[in-house]
PAVO-246753 format. One line per 5 residues: for each residue x, y, z of C-alpha. Coordinates in Angstrom, 3 decimals, padded with zeros to 6 digits. Last residue first. Layout:
N
X:Y:Z; ...
//
This chain:
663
118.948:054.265:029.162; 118.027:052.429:025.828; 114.274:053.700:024.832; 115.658:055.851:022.436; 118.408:053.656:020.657
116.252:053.262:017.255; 115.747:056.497:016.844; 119.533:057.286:016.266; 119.318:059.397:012.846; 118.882:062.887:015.129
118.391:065.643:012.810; 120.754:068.746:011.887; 118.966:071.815:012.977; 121.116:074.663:011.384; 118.760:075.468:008.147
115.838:076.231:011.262; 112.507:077.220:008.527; 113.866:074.402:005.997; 114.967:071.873:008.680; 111.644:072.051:010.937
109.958:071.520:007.108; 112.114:068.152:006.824; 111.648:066.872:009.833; 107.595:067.521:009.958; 107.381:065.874:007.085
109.090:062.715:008.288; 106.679:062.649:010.969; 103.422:063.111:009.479; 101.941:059.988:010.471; 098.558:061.601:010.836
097.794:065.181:011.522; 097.753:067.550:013.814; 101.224:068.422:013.716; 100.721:068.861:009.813; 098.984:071.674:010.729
101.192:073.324:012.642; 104.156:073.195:010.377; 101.998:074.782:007.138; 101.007:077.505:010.073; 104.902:078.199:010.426
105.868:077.824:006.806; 103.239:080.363:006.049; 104.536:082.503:009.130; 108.564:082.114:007.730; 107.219:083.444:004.263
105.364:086.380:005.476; 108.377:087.575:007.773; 110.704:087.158:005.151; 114.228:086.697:007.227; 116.905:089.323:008.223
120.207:087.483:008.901; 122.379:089.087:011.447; 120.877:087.854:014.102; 121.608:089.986:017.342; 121.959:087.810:020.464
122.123:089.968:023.440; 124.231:089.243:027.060; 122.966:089.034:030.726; 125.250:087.731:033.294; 125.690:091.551:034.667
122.949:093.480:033.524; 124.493:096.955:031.531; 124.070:094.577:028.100; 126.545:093.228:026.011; 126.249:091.876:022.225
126.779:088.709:020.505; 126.579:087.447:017.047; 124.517:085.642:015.675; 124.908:083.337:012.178; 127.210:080.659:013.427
124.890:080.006:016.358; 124.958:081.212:019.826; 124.837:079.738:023.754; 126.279:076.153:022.413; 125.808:072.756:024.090
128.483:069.962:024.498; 129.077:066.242:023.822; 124.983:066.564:021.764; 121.695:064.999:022.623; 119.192:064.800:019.733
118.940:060.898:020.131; 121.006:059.734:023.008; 124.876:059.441:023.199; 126.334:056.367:024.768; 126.157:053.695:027.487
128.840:054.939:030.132; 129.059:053.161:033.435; 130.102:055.134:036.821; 130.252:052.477:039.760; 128.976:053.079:043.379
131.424:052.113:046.444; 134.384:051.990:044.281; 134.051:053.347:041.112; 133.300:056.765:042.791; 133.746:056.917:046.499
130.190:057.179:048.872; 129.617:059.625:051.693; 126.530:060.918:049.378; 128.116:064.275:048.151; 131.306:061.606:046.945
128.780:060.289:044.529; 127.239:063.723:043.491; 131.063:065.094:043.208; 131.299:061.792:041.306; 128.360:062.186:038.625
129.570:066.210:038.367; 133.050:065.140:037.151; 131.368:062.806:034.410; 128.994:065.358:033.395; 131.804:067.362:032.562
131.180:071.206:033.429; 130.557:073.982:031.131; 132.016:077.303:032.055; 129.831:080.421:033.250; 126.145:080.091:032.574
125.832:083.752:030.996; 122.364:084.232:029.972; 121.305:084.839:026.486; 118.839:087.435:025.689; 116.647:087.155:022.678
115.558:090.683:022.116; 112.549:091.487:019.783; 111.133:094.001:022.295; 112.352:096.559:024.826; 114.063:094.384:027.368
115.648:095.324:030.267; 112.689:094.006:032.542; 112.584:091.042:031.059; 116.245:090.431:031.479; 116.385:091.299:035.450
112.861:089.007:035.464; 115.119:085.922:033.564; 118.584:086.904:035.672; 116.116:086.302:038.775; 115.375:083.431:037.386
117.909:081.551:036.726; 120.078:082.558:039.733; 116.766:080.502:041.614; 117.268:077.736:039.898; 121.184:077.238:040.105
123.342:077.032:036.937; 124.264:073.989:034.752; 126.429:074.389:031.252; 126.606:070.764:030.284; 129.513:068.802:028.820
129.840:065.180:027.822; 133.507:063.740:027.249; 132.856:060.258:028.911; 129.838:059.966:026.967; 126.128:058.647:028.168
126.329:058.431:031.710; 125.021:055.894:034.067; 125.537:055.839:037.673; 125.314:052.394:038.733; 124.423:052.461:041.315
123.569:051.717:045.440; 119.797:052.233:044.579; 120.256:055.874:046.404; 123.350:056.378:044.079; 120.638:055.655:041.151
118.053:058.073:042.529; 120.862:060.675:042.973; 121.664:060.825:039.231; 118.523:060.953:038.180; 117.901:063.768:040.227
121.091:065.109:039.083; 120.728:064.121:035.241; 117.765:066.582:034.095; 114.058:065.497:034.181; 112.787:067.819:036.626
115.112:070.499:037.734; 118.056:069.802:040.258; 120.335:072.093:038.654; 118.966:074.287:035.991; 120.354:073.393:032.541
121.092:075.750:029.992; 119.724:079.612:029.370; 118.171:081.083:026.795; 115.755:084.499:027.032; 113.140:085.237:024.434
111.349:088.685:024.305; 108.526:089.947:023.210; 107.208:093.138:024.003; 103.291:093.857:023.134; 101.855:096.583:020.605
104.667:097.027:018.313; 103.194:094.424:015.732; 106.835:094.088:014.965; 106.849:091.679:018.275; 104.613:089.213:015.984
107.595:088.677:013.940; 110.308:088.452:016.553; 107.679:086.197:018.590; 107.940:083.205:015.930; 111.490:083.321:014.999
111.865:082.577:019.367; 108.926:079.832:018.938; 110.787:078.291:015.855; 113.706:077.796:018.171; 112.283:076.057:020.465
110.600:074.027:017.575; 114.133:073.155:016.572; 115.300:072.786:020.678; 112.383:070.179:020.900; 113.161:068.134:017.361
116.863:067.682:018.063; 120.180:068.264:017.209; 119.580:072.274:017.230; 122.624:074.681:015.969; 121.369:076.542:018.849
117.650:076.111:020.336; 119.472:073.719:022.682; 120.587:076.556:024.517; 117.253:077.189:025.527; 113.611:079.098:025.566
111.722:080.840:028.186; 109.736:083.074:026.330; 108.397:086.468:027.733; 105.483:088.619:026.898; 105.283:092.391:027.677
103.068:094.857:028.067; 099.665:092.540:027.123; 097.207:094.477:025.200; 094.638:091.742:024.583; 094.920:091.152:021.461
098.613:091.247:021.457; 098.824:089.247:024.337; 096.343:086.241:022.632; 097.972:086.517:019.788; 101.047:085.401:021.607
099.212:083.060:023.846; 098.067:080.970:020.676; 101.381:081.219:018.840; 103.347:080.190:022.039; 100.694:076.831:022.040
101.133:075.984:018.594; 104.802:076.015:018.678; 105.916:074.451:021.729; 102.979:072.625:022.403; 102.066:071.703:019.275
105.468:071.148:017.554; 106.372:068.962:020.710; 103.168:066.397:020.204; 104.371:066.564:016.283; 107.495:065.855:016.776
106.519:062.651:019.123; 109.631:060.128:018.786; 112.100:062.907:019.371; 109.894:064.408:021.449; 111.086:061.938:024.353
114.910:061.897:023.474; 114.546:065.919:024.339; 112.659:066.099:027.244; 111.495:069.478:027.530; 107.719:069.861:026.272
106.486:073.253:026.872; 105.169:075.684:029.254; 107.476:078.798:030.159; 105.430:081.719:028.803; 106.082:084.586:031.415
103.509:086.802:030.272; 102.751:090.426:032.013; 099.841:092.836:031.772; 097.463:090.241:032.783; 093.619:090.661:031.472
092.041:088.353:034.203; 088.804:087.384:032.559; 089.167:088.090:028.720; 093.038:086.028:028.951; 091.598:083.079:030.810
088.586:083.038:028.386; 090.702:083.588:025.269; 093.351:080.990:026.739; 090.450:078.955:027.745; 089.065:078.365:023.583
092.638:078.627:022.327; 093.185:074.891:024.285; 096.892:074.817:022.952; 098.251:076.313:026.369; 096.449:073.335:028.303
094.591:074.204:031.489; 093.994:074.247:034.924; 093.908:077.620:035.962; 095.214:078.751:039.535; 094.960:082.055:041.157
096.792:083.685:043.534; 096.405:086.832:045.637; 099.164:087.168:048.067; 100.082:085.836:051.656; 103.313:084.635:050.622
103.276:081.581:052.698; 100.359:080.227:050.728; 102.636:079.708:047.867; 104.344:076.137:048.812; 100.155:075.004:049.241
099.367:076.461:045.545; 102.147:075.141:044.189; 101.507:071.705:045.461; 098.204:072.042:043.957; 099.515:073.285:040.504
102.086:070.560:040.189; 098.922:067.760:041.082; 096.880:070.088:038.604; 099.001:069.035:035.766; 097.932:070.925:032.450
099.615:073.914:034.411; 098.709:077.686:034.838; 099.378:080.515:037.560; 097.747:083.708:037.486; 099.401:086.340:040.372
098.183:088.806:041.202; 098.771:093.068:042.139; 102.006:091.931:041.920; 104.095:092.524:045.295; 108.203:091.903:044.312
108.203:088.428:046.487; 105.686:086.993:044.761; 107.732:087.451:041.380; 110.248:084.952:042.860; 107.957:082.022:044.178
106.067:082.347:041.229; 109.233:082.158:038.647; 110.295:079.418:040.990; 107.451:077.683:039.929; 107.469:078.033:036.959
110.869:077.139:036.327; 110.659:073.787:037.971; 107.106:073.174:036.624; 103.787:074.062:037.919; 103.916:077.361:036.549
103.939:075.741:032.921; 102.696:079.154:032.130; 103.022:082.022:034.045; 100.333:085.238:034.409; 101.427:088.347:035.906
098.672:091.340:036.742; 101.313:094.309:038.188; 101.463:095.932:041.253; 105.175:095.456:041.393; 106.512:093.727:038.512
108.924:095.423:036.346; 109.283:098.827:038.978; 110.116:095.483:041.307; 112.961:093.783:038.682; 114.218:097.427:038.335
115.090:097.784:041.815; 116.734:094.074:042.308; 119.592:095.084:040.082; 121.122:091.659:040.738; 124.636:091.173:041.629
125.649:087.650:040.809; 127.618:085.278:043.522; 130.557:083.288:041.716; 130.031:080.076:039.996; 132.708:077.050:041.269
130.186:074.464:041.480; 131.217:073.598:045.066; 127.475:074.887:046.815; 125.711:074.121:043.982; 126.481:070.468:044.439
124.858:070.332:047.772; 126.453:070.318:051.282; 123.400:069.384:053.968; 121.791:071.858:055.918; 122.008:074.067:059.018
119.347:077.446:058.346; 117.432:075.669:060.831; 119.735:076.440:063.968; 119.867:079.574:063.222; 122.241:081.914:061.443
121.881:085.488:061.728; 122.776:088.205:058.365; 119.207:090.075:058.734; 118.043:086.563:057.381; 120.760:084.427:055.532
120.519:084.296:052.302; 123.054:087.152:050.958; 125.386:085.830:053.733; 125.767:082.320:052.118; 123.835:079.362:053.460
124.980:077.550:055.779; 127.060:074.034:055.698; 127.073:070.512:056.370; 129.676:067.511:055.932; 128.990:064.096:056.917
131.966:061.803:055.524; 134.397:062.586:057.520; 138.139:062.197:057.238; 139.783:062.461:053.999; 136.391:064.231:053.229
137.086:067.267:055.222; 140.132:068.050:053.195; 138.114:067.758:049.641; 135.238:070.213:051.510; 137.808:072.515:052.646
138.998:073.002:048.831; 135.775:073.071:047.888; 134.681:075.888:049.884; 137.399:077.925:048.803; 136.122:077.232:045.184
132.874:077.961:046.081; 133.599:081.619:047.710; 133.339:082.276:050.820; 130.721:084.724:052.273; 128.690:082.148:054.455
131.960:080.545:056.238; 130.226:078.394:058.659; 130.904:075.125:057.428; 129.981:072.831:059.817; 131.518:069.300:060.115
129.968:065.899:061.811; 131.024:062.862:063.601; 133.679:063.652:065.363; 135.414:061.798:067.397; 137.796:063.932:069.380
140.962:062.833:068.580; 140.298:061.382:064.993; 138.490:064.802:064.220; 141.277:066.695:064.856; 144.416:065.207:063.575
141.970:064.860:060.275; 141.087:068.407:060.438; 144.457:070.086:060.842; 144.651:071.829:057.489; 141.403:073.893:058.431
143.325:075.390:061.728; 143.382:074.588:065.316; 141.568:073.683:067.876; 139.127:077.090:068.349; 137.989:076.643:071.972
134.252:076.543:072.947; 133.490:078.028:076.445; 131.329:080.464:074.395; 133.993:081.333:072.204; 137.135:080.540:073.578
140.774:081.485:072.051; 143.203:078.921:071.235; 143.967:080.314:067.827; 141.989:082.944:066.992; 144.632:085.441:065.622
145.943:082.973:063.739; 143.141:083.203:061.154; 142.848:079.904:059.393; 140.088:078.899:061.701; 138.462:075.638:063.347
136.308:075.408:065.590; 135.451:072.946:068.561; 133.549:070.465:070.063; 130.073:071.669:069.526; 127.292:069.031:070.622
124.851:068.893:068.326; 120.942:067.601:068.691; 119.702:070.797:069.727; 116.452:070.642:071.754; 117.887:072.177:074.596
118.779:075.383:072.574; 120.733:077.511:074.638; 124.018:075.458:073.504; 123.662:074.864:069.820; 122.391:078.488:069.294
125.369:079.971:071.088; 127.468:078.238:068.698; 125.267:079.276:065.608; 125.551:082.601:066.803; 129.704:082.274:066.980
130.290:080.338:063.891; 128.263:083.560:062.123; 130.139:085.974:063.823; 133.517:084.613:062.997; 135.123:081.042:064.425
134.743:079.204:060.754; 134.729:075.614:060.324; 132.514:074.114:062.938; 133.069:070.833:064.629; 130.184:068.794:065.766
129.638:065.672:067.861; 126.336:064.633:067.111; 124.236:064.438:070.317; 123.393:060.910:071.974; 126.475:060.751:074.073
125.000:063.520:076.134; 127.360:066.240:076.951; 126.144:068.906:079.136; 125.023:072.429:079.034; 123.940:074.148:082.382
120.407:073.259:083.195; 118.930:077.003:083.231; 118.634:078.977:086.261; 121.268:080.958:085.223; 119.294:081.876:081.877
116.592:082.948:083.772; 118.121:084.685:086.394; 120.466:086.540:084.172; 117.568:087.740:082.461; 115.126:089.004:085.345
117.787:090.970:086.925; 119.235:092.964:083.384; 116.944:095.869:084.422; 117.374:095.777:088.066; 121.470:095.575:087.106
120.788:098.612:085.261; 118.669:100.811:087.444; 120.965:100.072:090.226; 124.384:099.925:088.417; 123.627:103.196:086.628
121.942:105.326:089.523; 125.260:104.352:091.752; 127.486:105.517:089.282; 125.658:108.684:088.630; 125.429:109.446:092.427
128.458:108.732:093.000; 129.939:111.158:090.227; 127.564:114.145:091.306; 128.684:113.370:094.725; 131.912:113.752:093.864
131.082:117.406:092.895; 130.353:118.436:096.309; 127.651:120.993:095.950; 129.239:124.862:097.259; 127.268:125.552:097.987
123.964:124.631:099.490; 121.372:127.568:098.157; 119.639:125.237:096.357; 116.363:125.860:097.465; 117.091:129.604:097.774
118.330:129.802:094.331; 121.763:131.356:093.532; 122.705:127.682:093.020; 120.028:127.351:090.145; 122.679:127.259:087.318
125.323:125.125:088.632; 122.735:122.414:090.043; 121.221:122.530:086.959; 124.665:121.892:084.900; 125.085:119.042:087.177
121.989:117.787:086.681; 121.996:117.976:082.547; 125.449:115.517:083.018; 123.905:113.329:085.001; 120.838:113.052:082.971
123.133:112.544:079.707; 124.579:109.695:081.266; 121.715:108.318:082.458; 120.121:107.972:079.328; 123.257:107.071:077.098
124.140:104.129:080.078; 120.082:103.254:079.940; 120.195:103.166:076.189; 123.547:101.147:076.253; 121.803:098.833:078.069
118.780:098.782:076.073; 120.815:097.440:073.193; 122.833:094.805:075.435; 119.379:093.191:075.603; 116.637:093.096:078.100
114.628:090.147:077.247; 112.897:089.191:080.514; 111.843:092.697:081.516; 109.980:093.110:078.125; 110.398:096.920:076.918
108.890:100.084:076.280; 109.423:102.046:079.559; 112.618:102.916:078.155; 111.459:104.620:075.288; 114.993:106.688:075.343
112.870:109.849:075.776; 111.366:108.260:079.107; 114.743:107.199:080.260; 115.989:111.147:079.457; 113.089:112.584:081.133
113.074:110.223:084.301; 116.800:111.164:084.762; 115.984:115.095:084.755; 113.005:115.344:086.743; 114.496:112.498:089.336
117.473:114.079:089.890; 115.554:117.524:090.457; 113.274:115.642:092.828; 116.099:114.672:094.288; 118.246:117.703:094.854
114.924:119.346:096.181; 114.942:116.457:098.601; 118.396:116.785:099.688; 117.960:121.058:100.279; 117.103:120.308:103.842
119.803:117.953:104.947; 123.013:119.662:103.078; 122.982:122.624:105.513; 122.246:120.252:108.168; 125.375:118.113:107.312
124.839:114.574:106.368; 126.209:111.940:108.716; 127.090:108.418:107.523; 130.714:109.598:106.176; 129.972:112.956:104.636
130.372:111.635:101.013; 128.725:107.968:101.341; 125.570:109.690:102.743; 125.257:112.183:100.322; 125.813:109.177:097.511
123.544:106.988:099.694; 120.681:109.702:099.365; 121.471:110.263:095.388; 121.461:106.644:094.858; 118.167:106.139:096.404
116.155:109.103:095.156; 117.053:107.033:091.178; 116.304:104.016:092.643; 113.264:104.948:094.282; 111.801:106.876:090.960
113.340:103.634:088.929; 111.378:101.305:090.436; 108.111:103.357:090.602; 108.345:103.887:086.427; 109.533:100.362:085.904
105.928:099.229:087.581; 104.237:102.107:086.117; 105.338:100.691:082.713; 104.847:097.494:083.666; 101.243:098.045:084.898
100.311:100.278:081.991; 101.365:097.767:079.368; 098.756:095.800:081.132; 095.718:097.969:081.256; 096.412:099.031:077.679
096.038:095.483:076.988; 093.119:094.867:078.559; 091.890:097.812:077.113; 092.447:096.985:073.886; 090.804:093.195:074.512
087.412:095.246:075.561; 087.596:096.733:072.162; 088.359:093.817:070.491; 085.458:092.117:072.146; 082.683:094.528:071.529
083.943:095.499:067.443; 084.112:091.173:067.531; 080.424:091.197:067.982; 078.395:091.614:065.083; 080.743:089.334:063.094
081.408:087.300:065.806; 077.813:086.228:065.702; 076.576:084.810:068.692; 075.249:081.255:069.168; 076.883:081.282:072.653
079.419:078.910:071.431; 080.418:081.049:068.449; 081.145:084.074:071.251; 082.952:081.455:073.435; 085.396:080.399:070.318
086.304:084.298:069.518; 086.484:085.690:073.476; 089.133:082.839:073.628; 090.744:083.358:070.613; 091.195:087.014:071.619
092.571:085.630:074.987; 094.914:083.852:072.995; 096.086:086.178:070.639; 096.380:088.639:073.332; 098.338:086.206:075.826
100.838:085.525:073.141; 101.809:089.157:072.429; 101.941:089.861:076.235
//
């Protein structure tokens, strides 16, 4: 009926704007006459249901007198039958109405409103026979004694009537159905995992003519399940006999449906799958999945994240939403890989809007069109942070209560031929918006900084750096929060090795990697930010949180789980070459320097840096400004360097300029 409405009201809609009419001035007219016509319909099936189950109902208690006495109903019995009836029906009727049994769609009766009929009628029968008990000194019900095996016919007999009636329209849909065949032209598909999950997607595959898999079988450690059915398909064995498997039956895919395993499980399948076949999917883990049911879309292909090894995080989702709910949230750099899943994330806790900003309005207008799903007020600013002159305006207009401040320049061999394009930026442009939030009353501000910002190599973790110095002095203003949060690499972000990586397998190689012995910490997007917000919501001011990224993982190790991702074998089918370290890259990354220490927090994932070095606040902000303005000069490179090294006395220069533009 759903559909019909909309489409009716479209109707009325497009013939109103034909007739010159306003809709405007005459939708109150049409909606109105659209209510009834839907009244008037939900009214027809529930008298229809209504009817059914009044004859029904008078039905089963007629045959159950009849069935009783053997075709002939004694007299005494004859005249009080309808006043059994009508009681019946008073009684049952009650129960089915307080049930909300009259509520639902004839073709999608469930095994829920089932067991609502079986409670209903249940209870009736029981409230009938006490009835009958208590109004047998009644002249209308002066039969007695009342069989009592009628009482049990008559329920049984109510149930499989109203209920089979109910279920009717179902089971003839779904027999009349083409029953499922094999077409050569579906992917022959074996599913790892015969629990609930392996079980809907099964029974997706087959009611789904559009499905281009054609389940052979499952596979499951559990010897329980072992040559048991599901859906007419039989679990063939278990994990260890994939490659018997898949060589008998030809199969050309593998499903991993084993949403709350752990990664290191599922890489251990994943390295006995590949023996075999090279097309491996998977679904997502339980905490994604919608209301726990796997579909047919939530099928996708194995990605890196899904071996990495990192266990699931619990997030304190509560105090993320008292952070952000009804709230005025601006984001820098929102059109970035950060930024963007910042505004995917805080969407989803209700700010009252959401201010997004980018220098690159091709990132902000696919933003915009990934964001419409949401359904919530957003606005996008084209704009550069170090343009003071819009901040002030932006900042005047839409007074935001929250900063997430995660513009800057990232690409660390880049910037290390432009300091001074990185100083202004990531300097100039956090000083601007800070002053801007304390001006303008902002509750808290937050820096997305980096674990190159320790013991710094290069010029963008230095002026990373600076920018975390920076909002410790302005957060003793004690009017705005400022907080910093590190974190490494974010798989799949712009600019780091895995998209690089899978552009080169997609040429056919080589791979190129700088150092055998490299080591990134890497950790997924979205578990990014969500331990950002947790962290930004913790913090009271001054913090520089530091995220836990687990263990760091070779580079080299993750070039030929992307190789082996892509049905290809390492050194074989696409080579690995190594070229060597680039300027202001380091073999491995650091969370903390020498001089902090480390403290925990009650977020797991979520540690504090404490400094314990105080430094002269007036000093370090003359430095600062000194800094900045000899980013907007000339040739001031070398001077830069040095004064980057005086206000950061761990950043330890690249000397490799020469090598940048070798990839």
């Amino acid at each position: 009926m759903g559909r019909n409405y909309r489409n009716i009201t479209s109707k009325v809609i497009n013939n109103d704007k034909k007739r010159g009419g306003g809709v405007k001035t005459k939708m109150k007219i049409n909606q109105n006459f659209l209510n009834k016509l839907f009244e008037k319909s939900v009214f027809k099936r529930r008298a229809f249901f209504f009817i059914s189950d009044i004859l029904m109902i008078s039905f089963a208690m007629y045959i159950s007198f009849w069935l009783r006495f053997d075709g002939k109903i004694p007299d005494q019995y004859t005249k009080s039958l309808p006043y059994f009836i009508l009681l019946a029906l008073f009684l049952k009727l009650s129960f089915m109405v307080l049930f909300n049994l009259y509520d639902i769609l004839w073709r999608f009766v469930s095994l829920g409103e089932l067991i609502k009929i079986f409670k209903a009628l249940s209870l009736g029968s029981l409230a009938l026979g006490m009835a009958l008990f208590l109004l047998r000194i009644y002249t209308l019900f002066e039969a007695s004694p009342f069989p009592r095996l009628i009482l049990l016919f008559d329920y049984v007999f109510s149930l499989i009537l109203i209920g089979s009636f109910r279920i009717s329209k179902r089971v003839l849909r779904e027999g009349l159905k083409r029953p499922f065949k094999v077409k050569e032209e579906k992917i022959k598909i074996l599913i790892i995992g015969a629990g609930s999950v392996g079980e809907q997607i099964i029974r997706e595959m087959i009611r789904n003519k559009n499905s281009n898999y054609l389940p052979i079988g499952f596979l499951d450690d559990d010897l329980a399940k072992r040559g048991i059915k599901i859906h007419g398909i039989k679990v063939l064995g278990m994990n260890r006999d994939i490659q018997k498997i898949s060589k008998n039956y030809k199969i050309d895919e593998v499903l991993i449906a084993l949403p709350s395993a752990r990664p290191k499980e599922i890489q251990k399948i994943v390295e006995n799958i590949r023996r075999t076949i090279k097309k491996i999917k998977i679904l997502p883990s339980v905490t994604d999945l919608i209301d726990g049911k796997a579909t047919l879309s939530d099928i996708r292909e194995i990605e890196l994240e899904d071996l990495l090894g990192r266990l699931p995080i619990k997030i304190d989702f509560k105090v993320i939403k008292d952070f952000i709910q009804d709230k005025k949230i601006l984001i820098t750099g929102a059109g970035g890989s950060i930024g963007s899943e910042l505004a995917k994330s805080i969407l989803q806790f209700n700010p009252e809007i959401l201010i997004v900003i980018d220098i690159d309005e091709t990132d902000i207008f696919h933003l915009i069109n990934n964001l419409e799903f949401y359904k919530k007020e957003i606005i996008p600013i084209i704009g550069d942070i170090k343009d003071e002159t819009k901040m002030t305006s932006l900042f005047e207009k839409f007074t935001p209560q929250i900063v997430m401040h995660s513009a800057a320049y990232k690409h660390v061999p880049i910037m290390e031929l432009h300091p001074e394009e990185a100083v202004k930026t990531n300097i100039l442009g956090t000083k601007i918006l800070a002053k801007l939030s304390l001006r303008y009353r902002v509750e808290k501000f937050v820096f997305i900084s980096t674990d190159k910002a320790i013991n710094p190599t290069s010029i963008m973790g230095a002026t990373k750096r600076v920018g975390e110095e920076l909002l410790k002095i302005f957060n003793q203003k004690n009017k705005t929060k400022f907080i910093s949060v590190r974190f490494g690499n974010v798989l799949g972000s712009r600019g780091s090795v895995i998209p690089l990586f899978k552009e080169q397998i997609k040429k056919g190689g080589p791979v190129t990697i700088t150092h055998p012995e490299m080591k990134r910490y890497f950790m997924s997007t979205s578990e990014a930010v969500l331990l950002v917000l947790e962290a930004s919501a913790a913090g009271r001011g001054g913090e520089v949180f530091v995220l836990d990224m687990g263990e760091p993982i070779k580079i080299l190790d993750l070039a030929k789980e992307m190789i082996r991702l892509s049905g290809y074998e390492p050194d074989k089918d696409i080579p690995i070459v190594f070229t060597h370290i680039r300027p202001g890259e380091k073999l491995y990354e650091e969370v903390l320097s020498a001089e902090e220490g480390v403290e925990p927090t009650d977020y797991e994932k979520i540690l504090r840096a404490r400094s314990a070095n105080e430094r002269n606040s007036e000093v370090l902000i003359e430095k600062i400004n000194l800094l900045i303005g000899m980013s907007c000069e000339n040739n001031k490179e070398n001077e830069i360097i040095k004064l980057l090294k005086e206000i950061v006395p761990t950043y330890k220069p690249s000397e490799f300029k020469s090598l940048i533009f070798t990839w």
